[in-house]
C-alpha positions in Angstrom: 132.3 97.5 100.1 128.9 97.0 98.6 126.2 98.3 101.0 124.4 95.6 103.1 120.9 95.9 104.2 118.8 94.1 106.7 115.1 93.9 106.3 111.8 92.0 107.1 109.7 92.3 104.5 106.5 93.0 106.2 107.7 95.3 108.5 106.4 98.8 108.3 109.8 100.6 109.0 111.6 98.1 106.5 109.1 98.5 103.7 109.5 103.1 104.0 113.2 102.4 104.3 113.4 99.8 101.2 111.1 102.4 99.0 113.6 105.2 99.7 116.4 103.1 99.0 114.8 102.0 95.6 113.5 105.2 94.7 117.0 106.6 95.0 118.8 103.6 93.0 120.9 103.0 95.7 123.0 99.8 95.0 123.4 97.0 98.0 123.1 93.6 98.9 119.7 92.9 100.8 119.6 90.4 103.7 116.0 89.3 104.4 115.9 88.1 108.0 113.7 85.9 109.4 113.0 87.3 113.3 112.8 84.2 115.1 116.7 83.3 113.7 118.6 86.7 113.4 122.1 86.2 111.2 125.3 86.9 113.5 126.1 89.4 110.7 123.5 91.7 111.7 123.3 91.5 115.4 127.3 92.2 115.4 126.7 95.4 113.5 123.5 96.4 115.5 123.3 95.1 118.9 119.2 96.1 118.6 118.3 93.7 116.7 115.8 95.0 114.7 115.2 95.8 111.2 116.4 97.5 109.1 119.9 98.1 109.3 122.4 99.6 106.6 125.8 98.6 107.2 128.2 101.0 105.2 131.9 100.7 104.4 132.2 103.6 107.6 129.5 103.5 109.7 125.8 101.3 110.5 122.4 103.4 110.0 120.0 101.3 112.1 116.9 103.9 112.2 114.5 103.5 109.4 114.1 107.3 108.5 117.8 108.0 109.0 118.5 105.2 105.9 115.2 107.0 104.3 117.0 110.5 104.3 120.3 109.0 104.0 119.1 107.8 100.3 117.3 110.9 99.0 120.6 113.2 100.2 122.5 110.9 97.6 119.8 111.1 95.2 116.3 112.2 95.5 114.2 112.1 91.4 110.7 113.0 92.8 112.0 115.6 95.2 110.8 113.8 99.0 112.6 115.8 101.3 110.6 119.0 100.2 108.0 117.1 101.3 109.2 115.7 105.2 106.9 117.0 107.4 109.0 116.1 110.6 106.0 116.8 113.3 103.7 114.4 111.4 106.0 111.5 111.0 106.6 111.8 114.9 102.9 111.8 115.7 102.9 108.5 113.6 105.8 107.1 114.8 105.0 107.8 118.4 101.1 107.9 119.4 99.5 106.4 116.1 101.7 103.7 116.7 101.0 102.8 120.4 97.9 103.0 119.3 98.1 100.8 116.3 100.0 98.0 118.8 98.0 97.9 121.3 94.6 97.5 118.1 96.9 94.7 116.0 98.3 92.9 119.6 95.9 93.0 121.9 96.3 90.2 123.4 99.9 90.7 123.4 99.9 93.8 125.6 96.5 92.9 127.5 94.8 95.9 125.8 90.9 96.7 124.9 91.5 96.3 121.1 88.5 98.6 120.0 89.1 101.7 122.3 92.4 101.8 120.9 91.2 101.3 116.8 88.7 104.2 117.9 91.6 106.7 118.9 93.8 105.2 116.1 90.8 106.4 113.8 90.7 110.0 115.6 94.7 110.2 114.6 93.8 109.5 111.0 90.8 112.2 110.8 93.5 114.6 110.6 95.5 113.1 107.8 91.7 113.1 106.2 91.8 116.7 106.7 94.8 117.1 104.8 93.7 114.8 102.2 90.6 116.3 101.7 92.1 118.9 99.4 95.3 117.4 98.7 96.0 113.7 96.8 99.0 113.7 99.0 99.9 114.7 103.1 102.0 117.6 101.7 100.7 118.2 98.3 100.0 116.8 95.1 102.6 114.7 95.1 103.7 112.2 96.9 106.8 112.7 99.1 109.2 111.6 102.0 106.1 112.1 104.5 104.0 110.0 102.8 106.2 107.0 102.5 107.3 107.2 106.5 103.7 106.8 107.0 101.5 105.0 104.8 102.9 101.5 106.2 101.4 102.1 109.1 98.1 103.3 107.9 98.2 100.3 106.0 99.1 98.1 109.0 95.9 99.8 110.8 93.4 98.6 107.9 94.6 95.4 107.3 93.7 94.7 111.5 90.1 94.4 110.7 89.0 95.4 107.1 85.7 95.9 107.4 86.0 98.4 110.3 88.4 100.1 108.7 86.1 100.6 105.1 83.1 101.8 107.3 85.2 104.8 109.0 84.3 108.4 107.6 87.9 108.4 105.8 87.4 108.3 102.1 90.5 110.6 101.6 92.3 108.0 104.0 91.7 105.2 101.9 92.2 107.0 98.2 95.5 107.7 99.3 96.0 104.7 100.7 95.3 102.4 98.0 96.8 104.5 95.7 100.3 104.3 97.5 99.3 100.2 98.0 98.5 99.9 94.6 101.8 101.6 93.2 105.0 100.3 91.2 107.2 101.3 94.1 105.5 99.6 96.5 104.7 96.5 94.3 108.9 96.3 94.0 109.6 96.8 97.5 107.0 93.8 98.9 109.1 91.6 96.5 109.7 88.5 98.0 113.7 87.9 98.6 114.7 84.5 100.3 115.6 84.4 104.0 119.6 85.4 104.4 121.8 83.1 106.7 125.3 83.7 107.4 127.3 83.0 104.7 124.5 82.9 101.5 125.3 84.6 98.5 124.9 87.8 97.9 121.4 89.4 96.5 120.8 92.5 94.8 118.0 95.2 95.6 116.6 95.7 92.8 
């Protein structure tokens, strides 16, 4: 069977999952969902219910980094996984981003928006350490540690732009727009149709 992935489009672990997928060539059918009307399809292969999910011919990959290193292991042109720095994609994925939640959803979760943007901004001083030398968080190239985590920076900006741009993080936001401004990116924030049982199949491209 052809692959089948689920995916949001502006969801942060969708969009490092889809670049991995499409730097790799991998070949599937993409399902954009809209998260107000999940498809049957998808919530009978991943009872979470959350995005992304890969359904292959022997098994469902329902964590964003798993179908990230799933698609470098079959093919990986820009060498990412020398560049997976394990401990800093867990910092991300765990503090940054309670932080980052509780910044973009305050309301939501009954939180003081700007104490949480000012340890959000501590978080990123040391990815400005890193990137004070380096155009990249593991070099001078960009890699699997990168991808996992620039979403999120990027999430974090886009909250309130102008506090963002007047934080001491010039490396920050170099290496932010330059992963923003890239092909890869640009192809994975293509806009696909919302999926609903029984459309026809599309192609990632």
């Amino acid at each position: 069977m052809t692959p089948i992935f689920y995916s949001f489009r502006r969801c942060p672990y969708a969009m490092r999952a889809r670049m991995g997928l499409l730097i790799s060539g991998s070949r599937l059918e993409i399902r954009e969902i809209a998260l107000r009307d999940k498809p049957a399809a998808m919530l009978a292969a991943s009872s979470k219910g959350t995005v992304p999910v890969l359904v292959l011919a022997n098994r469902v990959i329902d964590e964003s980094l798993d179908i990230l290193r799933w698609a470098l292991v079959a093919h990986d042109p820009e060498e990412w996984l020398a560049r997976d720095d394990v401990a800093l994609i867990a910092a991300n994925d765990g503090l940054f981003k309670h932080h980052l939640d509780r910044y973009k959803y305050a309301a939501r979760h009954g939180s003081d928006a700007r104490e949480h943007a000012t340890i959000g901004v501590a978080i990123l001083a040391g990815l400005e350490e890193r990137l004070a030398t380096h155009a990249n968080l593991c070099g001078a190239t960009r890699g699997l540690t990168d991808i996992a985590i620039f979403p999120f920076v990027r999430q974090f900006a886009e909250t309130d732009r102008a506090f963002f741009d007047a934080q001491p993080l010039p490396g920050v936001r170099r290496w932010l727009a330059t992963h923003v401004a890239s092909p890869l990116f640009e192809r994975a924030m293509q806009r696909w149709p919302v999926w609903r049982d029984g459309d026809a199949a599309i192609r990632l491209k």
